[in-house]
N, CA, C and O atoms as a printed pandas DataFrame, in Angstrom:
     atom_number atom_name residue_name chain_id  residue_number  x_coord  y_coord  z_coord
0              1         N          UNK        A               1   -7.788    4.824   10.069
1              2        CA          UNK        A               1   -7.387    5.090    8.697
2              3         C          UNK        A               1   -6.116    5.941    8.660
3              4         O          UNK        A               1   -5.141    5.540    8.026
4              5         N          UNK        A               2   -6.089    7.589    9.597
5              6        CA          UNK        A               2   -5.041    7.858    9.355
6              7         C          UNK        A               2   -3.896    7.084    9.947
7              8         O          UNK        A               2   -2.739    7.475    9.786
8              9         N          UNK        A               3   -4.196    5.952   10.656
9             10        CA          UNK        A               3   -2.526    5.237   10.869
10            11         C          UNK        A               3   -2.129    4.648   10.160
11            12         O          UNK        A               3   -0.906    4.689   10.027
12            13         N          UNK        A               4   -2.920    3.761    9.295
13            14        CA          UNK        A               4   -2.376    2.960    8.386
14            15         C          UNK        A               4   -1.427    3.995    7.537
15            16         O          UNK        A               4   -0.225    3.819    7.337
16            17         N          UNK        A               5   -2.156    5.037    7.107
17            18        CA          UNK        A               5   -1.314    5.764    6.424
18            19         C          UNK        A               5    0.148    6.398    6.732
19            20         O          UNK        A               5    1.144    6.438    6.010
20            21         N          UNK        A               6   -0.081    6.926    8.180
21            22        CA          UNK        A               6    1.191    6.916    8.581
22            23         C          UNK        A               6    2.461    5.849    8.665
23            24         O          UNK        A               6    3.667    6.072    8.566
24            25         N          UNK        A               7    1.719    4.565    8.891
25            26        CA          UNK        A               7    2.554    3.569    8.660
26            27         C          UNK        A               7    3.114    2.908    7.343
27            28         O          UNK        A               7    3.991    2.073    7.124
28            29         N          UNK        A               8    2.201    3.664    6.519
29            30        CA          UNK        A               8    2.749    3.612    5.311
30            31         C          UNK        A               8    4.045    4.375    4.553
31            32         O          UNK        A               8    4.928    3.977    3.794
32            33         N          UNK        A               9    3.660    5.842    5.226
33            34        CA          UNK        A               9    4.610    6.942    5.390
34            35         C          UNK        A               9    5.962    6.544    5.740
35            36         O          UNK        A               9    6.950    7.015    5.175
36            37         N          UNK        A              10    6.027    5.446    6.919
37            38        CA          UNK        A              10    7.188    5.593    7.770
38            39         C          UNK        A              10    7.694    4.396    7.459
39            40         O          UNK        A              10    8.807    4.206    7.948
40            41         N          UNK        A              11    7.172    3.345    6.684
41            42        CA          UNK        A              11    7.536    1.635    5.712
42            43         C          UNK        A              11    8.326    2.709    5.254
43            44         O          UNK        A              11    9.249    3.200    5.903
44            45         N          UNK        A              12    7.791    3.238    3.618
45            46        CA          UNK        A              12    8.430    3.682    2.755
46            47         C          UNK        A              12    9.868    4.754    3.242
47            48         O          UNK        A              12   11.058    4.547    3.004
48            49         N          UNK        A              13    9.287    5.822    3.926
49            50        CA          UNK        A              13   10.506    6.609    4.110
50            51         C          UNK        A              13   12.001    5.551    4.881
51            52         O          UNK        A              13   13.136    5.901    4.558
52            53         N          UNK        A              14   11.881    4.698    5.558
53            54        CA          UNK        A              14   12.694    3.717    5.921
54            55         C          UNK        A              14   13.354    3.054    5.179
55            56         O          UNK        A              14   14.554    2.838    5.346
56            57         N          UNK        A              15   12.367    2.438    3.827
57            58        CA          UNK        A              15   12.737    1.780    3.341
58            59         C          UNK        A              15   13.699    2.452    1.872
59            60         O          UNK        A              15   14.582    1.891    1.223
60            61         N          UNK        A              16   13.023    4.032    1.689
61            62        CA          UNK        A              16   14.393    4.752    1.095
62            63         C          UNK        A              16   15.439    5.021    1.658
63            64         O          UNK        A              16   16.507    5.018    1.047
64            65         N          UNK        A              17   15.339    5.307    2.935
65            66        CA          UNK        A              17   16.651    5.707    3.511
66            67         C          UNK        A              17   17.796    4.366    3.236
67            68         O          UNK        A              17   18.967    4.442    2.863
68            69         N          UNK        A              18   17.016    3.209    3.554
69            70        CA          UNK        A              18   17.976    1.959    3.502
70            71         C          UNK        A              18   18.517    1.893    2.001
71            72         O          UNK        A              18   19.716    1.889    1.724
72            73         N          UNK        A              19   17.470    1.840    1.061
73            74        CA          UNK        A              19   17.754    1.262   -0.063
74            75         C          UNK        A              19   18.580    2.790   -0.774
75            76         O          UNK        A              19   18.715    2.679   -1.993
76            77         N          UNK        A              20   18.848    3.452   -0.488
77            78        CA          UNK        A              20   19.595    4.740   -0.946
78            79         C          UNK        A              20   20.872    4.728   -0.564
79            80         O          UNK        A              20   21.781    5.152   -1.278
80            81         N          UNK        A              21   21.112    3.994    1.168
81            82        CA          UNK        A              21   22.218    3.964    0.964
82            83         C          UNK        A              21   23.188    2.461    0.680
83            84         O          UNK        A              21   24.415    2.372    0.724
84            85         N          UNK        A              22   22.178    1.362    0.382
85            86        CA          UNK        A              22   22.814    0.176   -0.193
86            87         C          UNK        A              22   22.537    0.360   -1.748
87            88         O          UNK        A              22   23.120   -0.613   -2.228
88            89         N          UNK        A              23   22.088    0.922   -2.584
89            90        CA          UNK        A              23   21.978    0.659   -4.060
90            91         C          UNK        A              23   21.559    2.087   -4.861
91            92         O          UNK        A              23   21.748    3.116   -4.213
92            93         N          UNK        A              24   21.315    2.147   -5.459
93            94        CA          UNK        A              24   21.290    3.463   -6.751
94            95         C          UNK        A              24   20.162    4.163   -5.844
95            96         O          UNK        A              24   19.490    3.693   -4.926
96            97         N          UNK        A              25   20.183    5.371   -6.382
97            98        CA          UNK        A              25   18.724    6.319   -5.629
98            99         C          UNK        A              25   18.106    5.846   -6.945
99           100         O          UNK        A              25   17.364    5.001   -6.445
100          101         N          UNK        A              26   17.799    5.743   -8.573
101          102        CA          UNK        A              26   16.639    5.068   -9.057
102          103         C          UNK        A              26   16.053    4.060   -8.680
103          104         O          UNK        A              26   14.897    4.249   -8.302
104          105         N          UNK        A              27   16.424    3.067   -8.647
105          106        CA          UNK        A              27   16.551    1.485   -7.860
106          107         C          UNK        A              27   15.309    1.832   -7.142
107          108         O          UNK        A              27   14.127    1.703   -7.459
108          109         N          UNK        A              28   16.284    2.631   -5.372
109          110        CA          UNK        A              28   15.126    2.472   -4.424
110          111         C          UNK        A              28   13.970    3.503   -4.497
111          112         O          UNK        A              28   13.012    3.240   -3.770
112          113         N          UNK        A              29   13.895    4.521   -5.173
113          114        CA          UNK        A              29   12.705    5.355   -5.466
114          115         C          UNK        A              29   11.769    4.056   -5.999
115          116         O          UNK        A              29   10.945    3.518   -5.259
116          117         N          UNK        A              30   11.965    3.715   -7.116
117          118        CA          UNK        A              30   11.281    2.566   -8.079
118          119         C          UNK        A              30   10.170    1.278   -7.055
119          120         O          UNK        A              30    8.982    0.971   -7.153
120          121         N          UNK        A              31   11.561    0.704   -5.903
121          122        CA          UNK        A              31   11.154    0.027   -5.217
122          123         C          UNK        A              31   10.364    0.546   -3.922
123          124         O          UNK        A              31    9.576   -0.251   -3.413
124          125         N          UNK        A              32   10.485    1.609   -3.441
125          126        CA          UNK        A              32    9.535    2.011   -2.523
126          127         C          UNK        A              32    8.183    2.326   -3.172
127          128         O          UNK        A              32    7.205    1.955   -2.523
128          129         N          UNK        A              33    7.884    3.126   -4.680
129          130        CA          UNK        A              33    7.018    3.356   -4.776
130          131         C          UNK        A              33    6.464    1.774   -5.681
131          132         O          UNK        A              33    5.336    1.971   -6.131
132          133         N          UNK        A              34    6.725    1.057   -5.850
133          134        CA          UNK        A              34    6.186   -0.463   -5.718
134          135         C          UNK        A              34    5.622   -0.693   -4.096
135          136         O          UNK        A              34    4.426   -0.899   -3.889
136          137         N          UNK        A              35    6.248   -0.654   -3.404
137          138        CA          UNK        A              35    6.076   -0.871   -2.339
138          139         C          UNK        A              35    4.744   -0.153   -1.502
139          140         O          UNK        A              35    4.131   -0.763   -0.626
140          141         N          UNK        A              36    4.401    1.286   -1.941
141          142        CA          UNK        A              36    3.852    1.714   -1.588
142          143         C          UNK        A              36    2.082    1.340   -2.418
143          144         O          UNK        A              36    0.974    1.418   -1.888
144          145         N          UNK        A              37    2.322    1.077   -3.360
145          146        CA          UNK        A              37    1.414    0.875   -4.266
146          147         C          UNK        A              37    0.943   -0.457   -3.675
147          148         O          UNK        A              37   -0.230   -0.510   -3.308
148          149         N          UNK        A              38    1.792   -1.639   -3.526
149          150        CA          UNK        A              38    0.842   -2.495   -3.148
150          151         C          UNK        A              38    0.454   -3.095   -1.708
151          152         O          UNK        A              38   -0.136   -4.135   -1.418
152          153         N          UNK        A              39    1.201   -1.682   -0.600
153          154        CA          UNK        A              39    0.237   -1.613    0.603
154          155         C          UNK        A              39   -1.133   -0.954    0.343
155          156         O          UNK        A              39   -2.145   -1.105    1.027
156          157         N          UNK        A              40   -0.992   -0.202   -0.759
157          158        CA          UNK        A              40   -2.465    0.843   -0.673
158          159         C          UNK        A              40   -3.257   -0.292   -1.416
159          160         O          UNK        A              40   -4.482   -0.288   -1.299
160          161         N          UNK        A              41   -2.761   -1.086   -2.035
161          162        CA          UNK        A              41   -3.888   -2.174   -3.046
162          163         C          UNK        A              41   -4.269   -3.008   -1.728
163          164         O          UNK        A              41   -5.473   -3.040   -1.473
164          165         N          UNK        A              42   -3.329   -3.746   -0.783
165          166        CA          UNK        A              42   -3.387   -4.493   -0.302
166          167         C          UNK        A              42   -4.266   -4.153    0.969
167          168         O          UNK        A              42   -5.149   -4.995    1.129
168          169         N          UNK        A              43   -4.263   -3.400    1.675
169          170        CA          UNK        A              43   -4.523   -2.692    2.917
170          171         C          UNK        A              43   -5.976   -1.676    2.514
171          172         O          UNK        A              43   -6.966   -1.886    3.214
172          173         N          UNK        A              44   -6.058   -0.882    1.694
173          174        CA          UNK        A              44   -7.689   -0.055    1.033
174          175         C          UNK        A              44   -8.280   -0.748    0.358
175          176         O          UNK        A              44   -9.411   -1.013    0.767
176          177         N          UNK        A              45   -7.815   -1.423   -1.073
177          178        CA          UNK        A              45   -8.894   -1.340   -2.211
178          179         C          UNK        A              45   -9.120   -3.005   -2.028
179          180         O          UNK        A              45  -10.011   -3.484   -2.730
180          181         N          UNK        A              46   -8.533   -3.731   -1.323
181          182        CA          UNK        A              46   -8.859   -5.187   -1.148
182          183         C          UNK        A              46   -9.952   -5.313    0.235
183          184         O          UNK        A              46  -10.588   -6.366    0.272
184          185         N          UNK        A              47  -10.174   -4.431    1.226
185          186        CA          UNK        A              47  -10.509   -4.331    2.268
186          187         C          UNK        A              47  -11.835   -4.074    1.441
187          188         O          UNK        A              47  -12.830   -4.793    1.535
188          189         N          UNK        A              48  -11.744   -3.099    0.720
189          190        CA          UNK        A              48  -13.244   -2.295    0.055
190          191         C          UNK        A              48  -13.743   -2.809   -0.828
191          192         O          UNK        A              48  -14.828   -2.276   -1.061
192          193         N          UNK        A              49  -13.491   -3.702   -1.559
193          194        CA          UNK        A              49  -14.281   -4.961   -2.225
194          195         C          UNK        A              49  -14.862   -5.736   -1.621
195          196         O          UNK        A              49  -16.045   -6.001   -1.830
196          197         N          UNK        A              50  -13.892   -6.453   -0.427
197          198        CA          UNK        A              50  -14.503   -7.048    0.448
198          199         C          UNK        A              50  -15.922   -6.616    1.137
199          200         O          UNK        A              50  -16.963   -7.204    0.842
200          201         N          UNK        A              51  -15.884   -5.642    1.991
201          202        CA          UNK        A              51  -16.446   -5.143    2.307
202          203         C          UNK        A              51  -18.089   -4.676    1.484
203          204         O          UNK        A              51  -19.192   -4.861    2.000
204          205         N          UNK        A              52  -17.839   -4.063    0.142
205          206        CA          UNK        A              52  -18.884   -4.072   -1.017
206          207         C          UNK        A              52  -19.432   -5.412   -1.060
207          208         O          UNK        A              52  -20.533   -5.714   -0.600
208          209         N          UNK        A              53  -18.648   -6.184   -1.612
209          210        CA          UNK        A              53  -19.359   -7.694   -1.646
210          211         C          UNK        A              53  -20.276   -8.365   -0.619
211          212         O          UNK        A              53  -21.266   -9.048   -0.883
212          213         N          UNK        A              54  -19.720   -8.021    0.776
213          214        CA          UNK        A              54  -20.465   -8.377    1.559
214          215         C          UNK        A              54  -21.841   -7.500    1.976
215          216         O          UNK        A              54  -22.859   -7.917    2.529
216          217         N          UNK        A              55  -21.601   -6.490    1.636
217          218        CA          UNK        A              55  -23.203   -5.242    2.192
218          219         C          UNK        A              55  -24.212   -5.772    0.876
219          220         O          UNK        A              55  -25.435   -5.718    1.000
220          221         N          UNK        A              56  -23.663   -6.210   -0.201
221          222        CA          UNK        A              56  -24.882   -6.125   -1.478
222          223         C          UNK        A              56  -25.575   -7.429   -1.174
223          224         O          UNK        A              56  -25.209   -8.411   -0.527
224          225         N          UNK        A              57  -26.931   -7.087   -1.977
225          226        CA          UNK        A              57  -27.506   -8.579   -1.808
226          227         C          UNK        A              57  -26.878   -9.463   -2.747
227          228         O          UNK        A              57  -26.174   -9.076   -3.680
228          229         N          UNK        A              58  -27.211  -10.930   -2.420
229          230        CA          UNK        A              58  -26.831  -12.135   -3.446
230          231         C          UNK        A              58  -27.664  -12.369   -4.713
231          232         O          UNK        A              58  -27.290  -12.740   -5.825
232          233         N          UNK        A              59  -28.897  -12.056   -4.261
233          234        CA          UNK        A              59  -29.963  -12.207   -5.260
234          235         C          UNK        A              59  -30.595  -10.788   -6.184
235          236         O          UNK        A              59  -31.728  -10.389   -5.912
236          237         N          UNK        A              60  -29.969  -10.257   -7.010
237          238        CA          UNK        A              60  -30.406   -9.235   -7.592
238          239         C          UNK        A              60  -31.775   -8.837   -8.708
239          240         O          UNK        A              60  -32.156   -7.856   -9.347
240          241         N          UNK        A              61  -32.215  -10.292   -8.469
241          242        CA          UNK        A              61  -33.371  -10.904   -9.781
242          243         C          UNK        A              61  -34.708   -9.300   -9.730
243          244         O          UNK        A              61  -35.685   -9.287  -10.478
């Protein structure tokens, strides 16, 4: 868990450094924290549905 996060850390900080110095600092703030938002959707809260769905039973009657 904590790597993903670090690798999340080190996407984004990369990906400001780049986009800061090709385009506006609003721009790439905007776009990293897009960016960051849908590794954490993509990578935690999709993993953890999954995961829920599969531990519950099918039949709740």
């Amino acid at each position: 868990m904590a790597g993903l996060v670090l690798l999340v850390c080190t996407m984004a900080s990369a990906l400001l450094l780049v986009l800061r110095v090709a385009g506006s600092d609003t721009v790439a703030v905007w776009l990293v924290v897009a960016m960051a938002v849908w590794f954490g959707f993509a990578w935690f809260v999709l993993p953890a549905v999954a995961w829920h769905r599969a531990v519950t039973p099918k039949n709740r009657e």
